[in-house]
C-alpha positions as CSV (number, residue, x, y, z in Angstrom):
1,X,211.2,76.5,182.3
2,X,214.9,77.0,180.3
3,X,217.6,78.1,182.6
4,X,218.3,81.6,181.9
5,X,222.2,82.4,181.7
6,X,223.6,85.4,183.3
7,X,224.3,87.0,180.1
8,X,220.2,86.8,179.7
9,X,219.6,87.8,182.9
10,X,222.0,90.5,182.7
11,X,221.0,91.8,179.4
12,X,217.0,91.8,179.7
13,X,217.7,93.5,183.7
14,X,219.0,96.8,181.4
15,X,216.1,95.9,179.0
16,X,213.7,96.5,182.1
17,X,215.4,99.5,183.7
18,X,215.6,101.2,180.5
19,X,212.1,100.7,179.7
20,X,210.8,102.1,183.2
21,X,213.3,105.1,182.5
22,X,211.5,106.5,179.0
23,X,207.9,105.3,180.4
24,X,207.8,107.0,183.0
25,X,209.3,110.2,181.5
26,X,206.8,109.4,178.9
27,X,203.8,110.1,181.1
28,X,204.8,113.9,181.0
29,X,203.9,114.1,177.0
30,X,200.2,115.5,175.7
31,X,200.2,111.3,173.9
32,X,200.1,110.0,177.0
33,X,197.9,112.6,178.8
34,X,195.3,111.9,176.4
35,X,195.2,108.0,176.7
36,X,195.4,108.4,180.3
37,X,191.8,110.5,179.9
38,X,190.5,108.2,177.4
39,X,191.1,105.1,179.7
40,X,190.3,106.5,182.9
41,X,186.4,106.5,181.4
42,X,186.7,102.1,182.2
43,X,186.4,100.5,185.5
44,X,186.5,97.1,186.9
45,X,187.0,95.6,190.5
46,X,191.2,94.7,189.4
47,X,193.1,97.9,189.1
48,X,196.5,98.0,187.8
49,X,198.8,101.0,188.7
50,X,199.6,103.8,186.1
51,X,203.9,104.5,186.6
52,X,204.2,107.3,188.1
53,X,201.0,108.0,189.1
54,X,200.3,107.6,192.7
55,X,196.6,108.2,192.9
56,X,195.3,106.6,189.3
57,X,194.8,103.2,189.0
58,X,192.9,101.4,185.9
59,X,191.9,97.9,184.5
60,X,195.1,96.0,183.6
61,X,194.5,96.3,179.9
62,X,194.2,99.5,180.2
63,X,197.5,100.2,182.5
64,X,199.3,97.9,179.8
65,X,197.7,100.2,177.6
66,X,198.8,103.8,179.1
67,X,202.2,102.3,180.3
68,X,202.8,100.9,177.0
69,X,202.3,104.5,175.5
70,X,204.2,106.3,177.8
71,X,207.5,103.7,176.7
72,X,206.9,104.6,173.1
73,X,205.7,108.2,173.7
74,X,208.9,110.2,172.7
75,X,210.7,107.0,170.7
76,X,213.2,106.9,173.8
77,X,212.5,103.0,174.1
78,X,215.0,100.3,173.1
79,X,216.0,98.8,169.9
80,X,216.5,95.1,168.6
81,X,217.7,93.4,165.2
82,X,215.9,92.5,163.2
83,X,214.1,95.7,163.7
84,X,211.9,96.4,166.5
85,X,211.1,97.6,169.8
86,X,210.9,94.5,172.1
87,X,210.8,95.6,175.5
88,X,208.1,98.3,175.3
89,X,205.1,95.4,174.2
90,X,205.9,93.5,177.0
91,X,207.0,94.6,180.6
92,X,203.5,97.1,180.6
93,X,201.6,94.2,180.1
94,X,203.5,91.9,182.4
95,X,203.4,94.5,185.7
96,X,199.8,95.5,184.8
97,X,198.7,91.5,185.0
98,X,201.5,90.7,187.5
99,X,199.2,93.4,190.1
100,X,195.9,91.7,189.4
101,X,197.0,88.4,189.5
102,X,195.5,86.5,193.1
103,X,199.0,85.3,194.0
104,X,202.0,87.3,193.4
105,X,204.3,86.6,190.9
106,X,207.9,86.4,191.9
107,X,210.7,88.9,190.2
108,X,212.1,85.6,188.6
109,X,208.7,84.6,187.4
110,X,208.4,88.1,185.9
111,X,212.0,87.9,184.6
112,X,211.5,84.6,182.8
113,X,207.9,85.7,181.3
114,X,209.3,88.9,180.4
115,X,212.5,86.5,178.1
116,X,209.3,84.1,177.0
117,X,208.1,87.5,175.2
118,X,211.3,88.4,174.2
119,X,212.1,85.4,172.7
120,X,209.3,85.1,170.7
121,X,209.7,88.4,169.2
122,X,212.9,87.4,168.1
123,X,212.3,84.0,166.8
124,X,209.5,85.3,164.6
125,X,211.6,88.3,162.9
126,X,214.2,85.7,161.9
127,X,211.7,84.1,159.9
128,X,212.1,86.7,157.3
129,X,215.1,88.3,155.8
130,X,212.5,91.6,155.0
131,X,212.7,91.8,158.7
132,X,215.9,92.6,159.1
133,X,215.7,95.6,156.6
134,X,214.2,99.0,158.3
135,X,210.6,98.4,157.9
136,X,209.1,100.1,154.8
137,X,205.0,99.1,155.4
138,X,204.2,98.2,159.0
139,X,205.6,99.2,162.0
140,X,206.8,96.1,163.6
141,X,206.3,96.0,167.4
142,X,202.0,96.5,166.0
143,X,203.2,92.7,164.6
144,X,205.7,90.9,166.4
145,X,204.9,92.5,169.6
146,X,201.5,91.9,170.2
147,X,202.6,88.2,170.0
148,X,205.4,88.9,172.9
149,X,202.8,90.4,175.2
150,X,200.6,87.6,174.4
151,X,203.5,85.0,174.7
152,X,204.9,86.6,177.9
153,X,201.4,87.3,179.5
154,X,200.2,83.3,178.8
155,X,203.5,82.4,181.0
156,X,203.0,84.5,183.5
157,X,199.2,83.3,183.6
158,X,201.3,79.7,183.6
159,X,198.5,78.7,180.5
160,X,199.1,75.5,179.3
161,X,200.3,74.8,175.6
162,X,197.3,74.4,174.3
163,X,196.0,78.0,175.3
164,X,199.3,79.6,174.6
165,X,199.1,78.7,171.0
166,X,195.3,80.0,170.9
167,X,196.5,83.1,173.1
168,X,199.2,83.7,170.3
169,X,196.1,82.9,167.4
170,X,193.8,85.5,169.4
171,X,196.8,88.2,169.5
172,X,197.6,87.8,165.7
173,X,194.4,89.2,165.0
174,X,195.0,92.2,166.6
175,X,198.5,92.7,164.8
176,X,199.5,95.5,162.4
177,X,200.0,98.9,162.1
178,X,200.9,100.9,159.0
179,X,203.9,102.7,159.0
180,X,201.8,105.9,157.7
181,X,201.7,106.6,161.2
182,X,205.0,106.8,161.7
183,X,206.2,110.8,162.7
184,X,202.8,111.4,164.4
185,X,200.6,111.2,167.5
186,X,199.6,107.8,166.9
187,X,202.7,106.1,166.7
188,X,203.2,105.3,170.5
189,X,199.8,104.1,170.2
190,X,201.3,100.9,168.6
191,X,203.4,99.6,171.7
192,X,200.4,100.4,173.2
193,X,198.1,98.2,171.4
194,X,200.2,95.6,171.6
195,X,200.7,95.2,175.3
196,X,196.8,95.3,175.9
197,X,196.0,93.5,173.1
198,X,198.8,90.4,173.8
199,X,197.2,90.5,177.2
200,X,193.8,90.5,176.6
201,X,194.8,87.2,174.5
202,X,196.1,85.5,176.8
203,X,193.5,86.2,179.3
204,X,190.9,85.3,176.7
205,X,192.5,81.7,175.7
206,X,192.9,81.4,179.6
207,X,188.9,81.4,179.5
208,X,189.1,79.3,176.6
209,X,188.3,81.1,173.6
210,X,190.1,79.2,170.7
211,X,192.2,80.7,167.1
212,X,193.7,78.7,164.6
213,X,196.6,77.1,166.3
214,X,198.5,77.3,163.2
215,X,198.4,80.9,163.3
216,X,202.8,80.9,163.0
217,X,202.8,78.2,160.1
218,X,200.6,79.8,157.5
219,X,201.2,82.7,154.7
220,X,197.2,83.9,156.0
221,X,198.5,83.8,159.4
222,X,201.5,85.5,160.2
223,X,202.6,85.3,156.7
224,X,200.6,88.2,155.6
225,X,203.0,90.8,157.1
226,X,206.1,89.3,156.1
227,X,206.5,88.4,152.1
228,X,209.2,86.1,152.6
229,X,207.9,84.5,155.3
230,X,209.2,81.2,156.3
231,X,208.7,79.4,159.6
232,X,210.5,76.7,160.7
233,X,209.4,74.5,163.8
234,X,212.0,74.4,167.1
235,X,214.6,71.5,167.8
236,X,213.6,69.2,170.3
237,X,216.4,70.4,172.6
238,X,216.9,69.1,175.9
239,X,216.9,71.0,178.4
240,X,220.5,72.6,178.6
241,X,220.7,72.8,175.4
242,X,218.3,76.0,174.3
243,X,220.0,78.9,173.8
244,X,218.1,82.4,174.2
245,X,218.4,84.7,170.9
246,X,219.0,87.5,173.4
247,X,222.4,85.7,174.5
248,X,223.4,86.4,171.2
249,X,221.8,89.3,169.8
250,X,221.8,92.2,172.6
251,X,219.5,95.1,171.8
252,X,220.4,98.9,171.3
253,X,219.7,101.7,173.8
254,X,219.2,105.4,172.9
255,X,220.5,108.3,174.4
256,X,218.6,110.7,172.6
257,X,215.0,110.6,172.3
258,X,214.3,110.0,168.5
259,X,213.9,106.9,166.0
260,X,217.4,104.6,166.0
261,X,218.7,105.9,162.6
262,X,219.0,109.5,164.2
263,X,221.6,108.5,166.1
264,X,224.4,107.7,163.4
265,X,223.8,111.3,161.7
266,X,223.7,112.9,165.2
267,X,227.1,111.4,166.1
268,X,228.4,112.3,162.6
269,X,227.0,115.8,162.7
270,X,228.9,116.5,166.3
271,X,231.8,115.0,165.3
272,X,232.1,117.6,161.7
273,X,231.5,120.4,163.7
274,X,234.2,119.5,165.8
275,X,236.2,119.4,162.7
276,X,234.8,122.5,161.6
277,X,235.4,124.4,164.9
278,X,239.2,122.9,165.1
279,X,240.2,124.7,161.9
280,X,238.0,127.9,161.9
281,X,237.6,128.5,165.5
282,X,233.8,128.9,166.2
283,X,230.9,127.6,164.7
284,X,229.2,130.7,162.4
285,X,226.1,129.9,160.6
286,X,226.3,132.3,158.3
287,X,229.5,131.0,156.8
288,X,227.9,127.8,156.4
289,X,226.5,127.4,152.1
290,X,225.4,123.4,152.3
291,X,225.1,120.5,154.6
292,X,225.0,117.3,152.5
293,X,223.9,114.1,154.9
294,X,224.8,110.3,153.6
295,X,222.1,108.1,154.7
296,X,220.0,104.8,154.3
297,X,216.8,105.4,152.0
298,X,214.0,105.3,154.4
299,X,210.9,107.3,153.8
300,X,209.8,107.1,156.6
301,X,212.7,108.5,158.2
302,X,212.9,111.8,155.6
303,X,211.2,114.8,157.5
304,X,213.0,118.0,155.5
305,X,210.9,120.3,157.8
306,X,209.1,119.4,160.5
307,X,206.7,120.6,162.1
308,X,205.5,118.4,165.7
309,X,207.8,116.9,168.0
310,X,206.9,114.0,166.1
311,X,208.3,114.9,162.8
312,X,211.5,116.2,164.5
313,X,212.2,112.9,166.0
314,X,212.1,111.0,162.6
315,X,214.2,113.8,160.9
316,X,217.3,113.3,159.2
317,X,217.5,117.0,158.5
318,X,216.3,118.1,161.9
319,X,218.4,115.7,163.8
320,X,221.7,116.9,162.3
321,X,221.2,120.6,161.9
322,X,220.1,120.1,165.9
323,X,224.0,118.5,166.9
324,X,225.1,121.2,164.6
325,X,223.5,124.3,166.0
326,X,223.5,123.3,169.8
327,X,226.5,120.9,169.9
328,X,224.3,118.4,171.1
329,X,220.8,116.5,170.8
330,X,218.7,116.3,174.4
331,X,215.2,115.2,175.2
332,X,214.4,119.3,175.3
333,X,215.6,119.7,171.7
334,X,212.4,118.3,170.3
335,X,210.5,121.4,172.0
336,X,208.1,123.1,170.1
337,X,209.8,126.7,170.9
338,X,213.2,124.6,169.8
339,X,211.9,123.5,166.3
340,X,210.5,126.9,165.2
341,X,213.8,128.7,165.7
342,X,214.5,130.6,162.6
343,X,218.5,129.3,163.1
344,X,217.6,126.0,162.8
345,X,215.0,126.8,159.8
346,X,217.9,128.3,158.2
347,X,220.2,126.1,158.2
348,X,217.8,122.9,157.4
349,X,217.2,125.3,154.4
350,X,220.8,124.6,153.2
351,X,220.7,120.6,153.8
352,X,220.4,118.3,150.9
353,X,220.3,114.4,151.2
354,X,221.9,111.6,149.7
355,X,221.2,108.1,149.7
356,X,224.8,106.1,148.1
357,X,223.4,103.0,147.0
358,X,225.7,100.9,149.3
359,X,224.3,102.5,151.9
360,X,221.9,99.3,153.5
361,X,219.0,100.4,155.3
362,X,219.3,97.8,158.1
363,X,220.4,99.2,161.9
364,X,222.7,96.7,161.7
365,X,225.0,97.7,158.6
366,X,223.8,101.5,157.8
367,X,225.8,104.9,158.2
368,X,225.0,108.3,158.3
369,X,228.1,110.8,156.8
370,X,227.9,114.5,157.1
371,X,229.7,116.7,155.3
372,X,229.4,120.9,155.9
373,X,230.4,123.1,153.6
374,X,231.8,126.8,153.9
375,X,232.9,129.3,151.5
376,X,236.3,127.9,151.2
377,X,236.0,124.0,153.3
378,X,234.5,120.9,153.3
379,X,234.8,119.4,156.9
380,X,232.9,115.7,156.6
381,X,232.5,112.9,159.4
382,X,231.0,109.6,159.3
383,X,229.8,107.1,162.1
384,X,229.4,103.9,161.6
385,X,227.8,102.2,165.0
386,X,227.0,105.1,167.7
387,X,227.6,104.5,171.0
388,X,224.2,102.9,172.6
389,X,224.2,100.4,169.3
390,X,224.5,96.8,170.1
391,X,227.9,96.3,168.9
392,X,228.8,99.7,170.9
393,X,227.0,99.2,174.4
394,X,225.6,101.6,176.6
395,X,227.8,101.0,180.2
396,X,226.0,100.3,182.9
397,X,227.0,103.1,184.1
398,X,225.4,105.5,181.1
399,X,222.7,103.6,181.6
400,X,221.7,103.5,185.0
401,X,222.5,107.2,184.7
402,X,220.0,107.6,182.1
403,X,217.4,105.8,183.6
404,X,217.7,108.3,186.8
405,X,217.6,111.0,184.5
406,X,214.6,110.2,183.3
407,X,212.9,108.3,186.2
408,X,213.6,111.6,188.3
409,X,211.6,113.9,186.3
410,X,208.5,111.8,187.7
411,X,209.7,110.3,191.1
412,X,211.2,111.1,194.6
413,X,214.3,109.8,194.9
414,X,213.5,106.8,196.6
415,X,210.8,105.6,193.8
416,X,214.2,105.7,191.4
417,X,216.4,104.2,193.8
418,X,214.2,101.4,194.3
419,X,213.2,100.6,191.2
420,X,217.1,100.4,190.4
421,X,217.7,98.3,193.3
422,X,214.1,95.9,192.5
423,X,215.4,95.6,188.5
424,X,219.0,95.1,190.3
425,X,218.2,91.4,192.3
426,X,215.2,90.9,190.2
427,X,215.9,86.9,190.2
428,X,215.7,87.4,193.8
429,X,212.8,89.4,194.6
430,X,209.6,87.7,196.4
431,X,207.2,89.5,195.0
432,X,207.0,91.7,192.0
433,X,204.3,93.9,193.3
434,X,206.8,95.5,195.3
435,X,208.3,97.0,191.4
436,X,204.7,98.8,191.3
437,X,205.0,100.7,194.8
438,X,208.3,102.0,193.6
439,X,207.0,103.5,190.1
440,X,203.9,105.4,191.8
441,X,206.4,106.8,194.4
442,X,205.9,110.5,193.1
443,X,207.1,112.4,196.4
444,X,208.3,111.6,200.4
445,X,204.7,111.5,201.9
446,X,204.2,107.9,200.5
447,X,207.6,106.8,202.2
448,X,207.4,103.5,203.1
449,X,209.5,100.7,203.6
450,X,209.1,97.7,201.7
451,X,212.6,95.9,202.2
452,X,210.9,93.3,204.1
453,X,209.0,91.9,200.9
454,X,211.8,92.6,198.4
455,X,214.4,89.2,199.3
């Protein structure tokens, strides 16, 4: 087992708070509701806990499964480069196996599993420069994180290398997802799959079910997502000497509710109505005759009226006539009473899109430019990195703040506090069951106190 550095520890421990933040504010959407239903019809004798449910328990693929859901539900989830949702595939699967597992897990053995999947996720994107681009025909945590789960669930399961590799073949045929889905219902369905799915590998290689262990080296393995794929084996390193990709490259956290690219044109938008309201004195929408928005092309992401929650969060349009009519985005601006307003049909009337040609469609080097125009001004603002992006981190602060925000909705207060202070010494927790009494801690009556099995 590779040290992990305190940068690693420190970055994947607001990897894991985050994704306990949006999941369980995730189990309030009708997505999540409905898995919930659909899973509660399967029983077995190990039951896994459902976040923020105190009463429901199902099989752990099936927890992976809901909690998984409830991360991607509202797109609130984090963000890595080369594109894709890491943390979502992976910590529902580890917490669901970690509860079903004979002997407890320790937080550190959850923390390095949880890196193993991480990791792996990582190292497969960089095999292709395609990756790095925002994803035009799959949606890639169906792909690359279905073989995190699996990667993350065989370590925890402490599988040996030769039933990793099949546990990574049995998860690749599970892999994929078309990006047609994007904008609807179906969508959260993806992270998912690919907690379950990851799991249910590695629980099947554990019995000893075999794939083709060169499922990572071949175009008809994982080569069939990627055109340009292009594996290449790892050094023989020793044992100081591996270096984590997240060390590196840290991961992007969002503090609105809606696919990553929303938040350049958000920023933007807020930023030229500040202009706007500087010079004219109040924000009128009547005066307003065009908004023009300078973004990446990305089809997915080009929503001129939507119609679902869905379609709002992976709006251009939506997203920037939103910061421009309320002065800012929230998680209740994707409302269904917010969309219809006939303001913000209005004004999404009078937008127009362009897409400059040197404007990259990768997270990493896009931006979004707004420009409003009145009868007699043009007032245009343009962001670069928002503030959340990986080269503009969330503090810890923010963060934390955000995760209370949203882990309050669902919990007492001490459910949230816990789970802060669990996540918080993670590398020093005993067991990692005690993470799963926090997240069903709904309200007072199921105070207890479990300090004594935290350190």
């Amino acid at each position: 087992s590779t040290q992990l550095t305190d940068g690693v520890i420190n970055r994947s421990k607001r990897m894991m708070l985050d994704n306990l933040g949006v999941g369980l504010l995730g189990t309030r959407t009708a997505v999540f509701n409905k898995v919930l239903t659909y899973s509660q019809m399967f029983a077995s004798e190990e039951r896994s806990s459902v976040w923020g449910k105190s009463e429901i328990t199902l099989p752990p693929p099936y927890a992976a499964f809901v909690n998984g859901v409830a991360v991607h539900s509202m797109d609130f989830d984090d963000t890595w480069h080369p594109a894709t949702h890491p943390s979502g595939a992976v910590m529902p699967a580890l917490l669901a196996l970690a509860e079903s597992l004979p002997s407890q897990p320790s937080g550190l053995d959850l923390l390095l599993a949880f890196n193993v999947g991480i990791e792996v996720q990582g190292r497969l994107m960089r095999f292709s420069r395609e990756a790095y681009n925002i994803p035009e025909r799959f949606h890639p945590p169906s792909v690359v994180g279905v073989m995190g789960s699996a990667a993350a669930s065989a370590k925890l399961l402490a599988l040996s290398p030769a039933q990793c590799s099949h546990a990574l073949a049995i998860a690749a045929s599970s892999a994929g997802a078309p990006l047609a889905n994007a904008a609807t219902q179906t969508k959260p369905l993806h992270i998912g799959n690919a907690a379950r799915r990851g799991l249910e590998a590695a629980q099947l290689a554990q019995m000893g079910l075999e794939g083709n262990p060169a499922i990572l080296d071949l175009d008809s393995g994982l080569g069939v997502y990627y055109k340009d794929y292009s594996p290449s084996a790892m050094a023989d390193l020793a044992p100081g000497d591996f270096k984590w990709i997240l060390e590196d490259q840290d991961v992007a956290f969002k503090r609105i509710p809606a696919h990553l690219g929303m938040h350049w044109v958000v920023d933007a938008a807020l930023a030229a109505r500040t202009k706007l309201e500087n010079t004219v004195g109040d924000f009128d929408l009547s005066q307003i005759r065009q908004v023009t928005l300078r973004v990446p092309p990305s089809k997915y992401v080009d929503c001129p009226s939507p119609a679902t929650e869905h379609q709002a969060r992976h709006s251009f349009q939506f997203n920037a006539c939103s910061a421009l009519l309320d002065n800012k985005v929230t998680v209740s601006s994707y409302a269904e009473a917010q969309i219809n307003r006939p303001a913000l049909k209005e004004l999404l009337s009078k937008v127009r899109v362009e897409t400059p040609e040197v404007n990259t469609p990768s997270f990493d080097k896009m931006y979004c430019e707004v420009e409003v125009e009145t009868q007699g001004q043009r007032f245009m603002a343009r962001c670069d990195t928002f503030y959340g992006h990986w080269r503009k981190p969330l503090s810890q602060k923010d963060l934390v703040e955000k995760f209370s925000v949203n882990a309050s909705s669902v919990l007492c207060t001490e459910g949230v506090e816990g789970v802060i202070d669990v996540i918080g010494n993670i590398e020093r927790v005993r067991e990692s069951s005690i993470l799963s009494s926090y997240l069903r801690m709904t309200s007072s009556e199921h105070k207890q106190f479990y300090s004594s099995r935290m350190l």
